[in-house]
N, C-alpha and C positions, 0 to 999 in steps of 0.2 A: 304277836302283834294284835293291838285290840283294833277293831275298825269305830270310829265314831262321826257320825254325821252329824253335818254343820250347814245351816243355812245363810244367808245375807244377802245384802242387795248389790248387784254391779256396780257400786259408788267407790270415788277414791277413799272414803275414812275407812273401807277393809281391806285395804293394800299391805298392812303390816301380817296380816293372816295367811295373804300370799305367799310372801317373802317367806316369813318362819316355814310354811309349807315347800318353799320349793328350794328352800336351803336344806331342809332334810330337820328340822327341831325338834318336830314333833315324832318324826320316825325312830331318834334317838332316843327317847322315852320308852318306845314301845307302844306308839299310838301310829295307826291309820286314820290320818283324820280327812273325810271325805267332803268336802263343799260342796256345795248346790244354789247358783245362782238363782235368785227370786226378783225378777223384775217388776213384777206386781207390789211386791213392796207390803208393809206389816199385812193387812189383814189378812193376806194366803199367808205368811207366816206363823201368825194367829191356829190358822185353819191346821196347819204342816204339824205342829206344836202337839195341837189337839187330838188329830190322828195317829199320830205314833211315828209317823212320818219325819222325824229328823230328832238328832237328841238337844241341838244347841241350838239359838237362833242367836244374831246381833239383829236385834230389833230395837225400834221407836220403843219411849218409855211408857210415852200416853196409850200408844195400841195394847201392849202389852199387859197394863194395870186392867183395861177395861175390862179386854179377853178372861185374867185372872178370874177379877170381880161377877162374871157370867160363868165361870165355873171349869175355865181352863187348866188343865192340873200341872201346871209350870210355875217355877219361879225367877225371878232375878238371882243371879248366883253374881251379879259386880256392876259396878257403872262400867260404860266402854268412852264415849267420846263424854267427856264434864262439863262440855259450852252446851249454848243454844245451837239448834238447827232454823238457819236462815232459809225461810221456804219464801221462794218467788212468786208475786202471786201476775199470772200471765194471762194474756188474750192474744185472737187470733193475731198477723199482723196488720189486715185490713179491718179488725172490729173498730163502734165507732166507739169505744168503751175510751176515755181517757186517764181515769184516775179513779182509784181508789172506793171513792163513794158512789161515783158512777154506776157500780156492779150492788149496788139495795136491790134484791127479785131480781136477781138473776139467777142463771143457771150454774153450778160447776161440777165441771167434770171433777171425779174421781174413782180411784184406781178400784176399790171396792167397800163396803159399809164397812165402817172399823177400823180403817186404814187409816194413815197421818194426814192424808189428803182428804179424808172424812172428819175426823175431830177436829184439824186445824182452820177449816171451814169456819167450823164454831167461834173456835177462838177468835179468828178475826171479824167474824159478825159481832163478837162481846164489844171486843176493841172500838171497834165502829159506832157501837150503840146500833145497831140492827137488830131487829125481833129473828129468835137463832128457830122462831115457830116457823118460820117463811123459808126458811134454806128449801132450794131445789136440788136435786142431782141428777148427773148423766153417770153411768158406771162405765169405765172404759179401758179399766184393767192394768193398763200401765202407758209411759212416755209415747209409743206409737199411737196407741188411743187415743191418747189426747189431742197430738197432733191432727189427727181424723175430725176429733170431735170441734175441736176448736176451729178449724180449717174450713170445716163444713158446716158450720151454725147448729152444732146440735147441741152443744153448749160454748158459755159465756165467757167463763174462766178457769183457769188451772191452777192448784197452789200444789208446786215441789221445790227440791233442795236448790236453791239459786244457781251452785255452780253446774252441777250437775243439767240445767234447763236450759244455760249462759250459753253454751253453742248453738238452740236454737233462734235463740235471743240476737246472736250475731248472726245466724245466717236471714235473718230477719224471718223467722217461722211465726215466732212469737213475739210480744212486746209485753218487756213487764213494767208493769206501774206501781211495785215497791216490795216490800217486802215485810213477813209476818215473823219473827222468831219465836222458839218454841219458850215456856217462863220456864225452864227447868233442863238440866241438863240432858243431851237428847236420844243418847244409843244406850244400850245397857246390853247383857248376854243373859239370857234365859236358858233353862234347862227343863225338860221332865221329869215330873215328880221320878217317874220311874228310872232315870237315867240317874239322879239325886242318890236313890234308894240303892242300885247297883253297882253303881259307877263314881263313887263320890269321890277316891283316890285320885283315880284315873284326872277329873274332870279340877283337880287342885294342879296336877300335873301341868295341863293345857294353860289352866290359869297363869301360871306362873312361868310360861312358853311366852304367851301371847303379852305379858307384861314386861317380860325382860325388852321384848320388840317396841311396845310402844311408849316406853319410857324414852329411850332415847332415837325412836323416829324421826322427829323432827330435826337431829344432827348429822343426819346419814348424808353424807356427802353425795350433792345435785340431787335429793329426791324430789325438789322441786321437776327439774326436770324430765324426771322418770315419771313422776305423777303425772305431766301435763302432755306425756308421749303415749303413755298406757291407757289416759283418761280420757284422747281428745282433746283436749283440756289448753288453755293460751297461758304460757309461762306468766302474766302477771293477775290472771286470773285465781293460779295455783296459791301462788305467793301471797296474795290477799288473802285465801284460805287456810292458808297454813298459821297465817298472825294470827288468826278468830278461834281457830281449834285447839281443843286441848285433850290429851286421852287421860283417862281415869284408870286408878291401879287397884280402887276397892271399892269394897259393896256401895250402894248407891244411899248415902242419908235417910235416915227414915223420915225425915221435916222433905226432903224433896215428893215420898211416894203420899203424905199427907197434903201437901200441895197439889198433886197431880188428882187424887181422888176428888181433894176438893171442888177444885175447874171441873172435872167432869160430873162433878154431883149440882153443881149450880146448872152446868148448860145442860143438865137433866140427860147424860149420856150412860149417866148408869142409876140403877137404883139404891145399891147400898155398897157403903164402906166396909173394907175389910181393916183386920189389926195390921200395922206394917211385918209383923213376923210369918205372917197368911202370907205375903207376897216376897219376902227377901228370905233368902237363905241364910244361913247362920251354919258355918263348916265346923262338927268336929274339932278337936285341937288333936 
């Protein structure tokens, strides 16, 4: 049995990694594939990546590409979710913040430098037409953080995945005032080089695990339900999500990781471009 370690974040779009794992899929192979939740969210993923500390991530595309382009030795081995991720952009529920433009200089929490809650900042300062020189930030590590942060005026606003935020949204914690989507499809699966270099059978195996599942996910009889039990989550919340999502069965376009470079080369998040072959895997036949 090979053991391989796998990171992601506690959201419903890695429910199908579950499943395959606790229906026994991957055991059938001859793989031990070990998960580790990261609430923190990409940029300790980023960090997991680069320490030797996990062999897979499903991570944000944008974190990802940056981390790369700064000298992270991983690559994208497949797109995972092919839509946008709709990130919520919230405040406390007593802020007097009401809209959107309200939030020029302010403050926003995020989970930490490099994260989606980091560069997506940018992005919707570009959107805005806001100077992205003026961004402030509170670092607060992940969703409890924020809550803290936001609760307690130590910062402004929060921008994470909508549904995911949406029960505190109903328990009236937070109030969000709309929503930024990512310009590019938004999850992909990262590997280390050295996991690439070892493991590259093994690691076509998993692939081809974790595709047979989310091909046909969305037909699985009441997953709505099962999502919306396991998530938290209000069955027509689920269901709204489920219409927006879509999972990805292969590698991620090279025009999308040129696009992603791009945005981050304009909001001056990285210094230089790499060739799209530097960051996508290309498997053997």
């Amino acid at each position: 049995m090979k053991t391989v370690r796998i990171i992601g974040v506690p959201e419903h779009f890695n429910l199908p990694w579950h499943m395959a794992m606790e229906e026994g899929a991957f055991e059938e192979r001859g793989i031990d594939l070990q998960w580790t939740e990261v609430p923190e969210g990409t940029g300790r993923m980023c960090q997991m990546l680069q320490n030797d500390e996990t062999d897979l991530a499903i991570i944000l595309t944008e974190g990802l590409v940056k981390s790369i382009t700064e000298g992270n030795p991983a690559k994208i081995v497949q797109e995972y979710i092919s839509t946008p991720l709709q990130w919520g952009i919230h405040v406390g529920a007593e802020s007097q913040y009401k809209s959107i433009a309200d939030l020029k200089g302010t403050k926003a929490a995020i989970s930490r430098m490099g994260s989606g809650s980091h560069l997506m900042a940018f992005v919707n300062a570009q959107n805005e037409g806001w100077s992205t020189d003026a961004l402030q930030f509170k670092i607060i590590n992940n969703l409890d953080g924020a809550v803290t942060a936001l609760t307690e005026g130590q910062a402004d606003y929060f921008m994470w995945e909508h549904f995911t935020t949406k029960p505190l949204v109903d328990q009236g914690v937070f109030r969000r005032l709309g929503d930024c989507p990512t310009p590019w499809p938004c999850f992909v699966i990262a590997a280390t080089q050295k996991f690439l270099n070892d493991d590259e059978t093994i690691l076509k195996h998993i692939l081809e695990v974790i595709n047979t599942y989310t091909v046909e996910f969305k037909q699985i009889p009441s997953i709505d339900r099962n999502l919306a039990n396991r998530y938290g989550q209000q069955l027509e919340d689920i269901r709204e999500w489920l219409k927006i999502t879509r999972w990805g069965q292969t590698q991620t376009n090279p025009q999308t990781i040129e696009k992603v470079q791009d945005t981050l080369t304009d909001l001056k998040l990285i210094d230089k471009k790499l060739k799209t072959d530097e960051l996508l895997q290309s498997f053997s036949s």
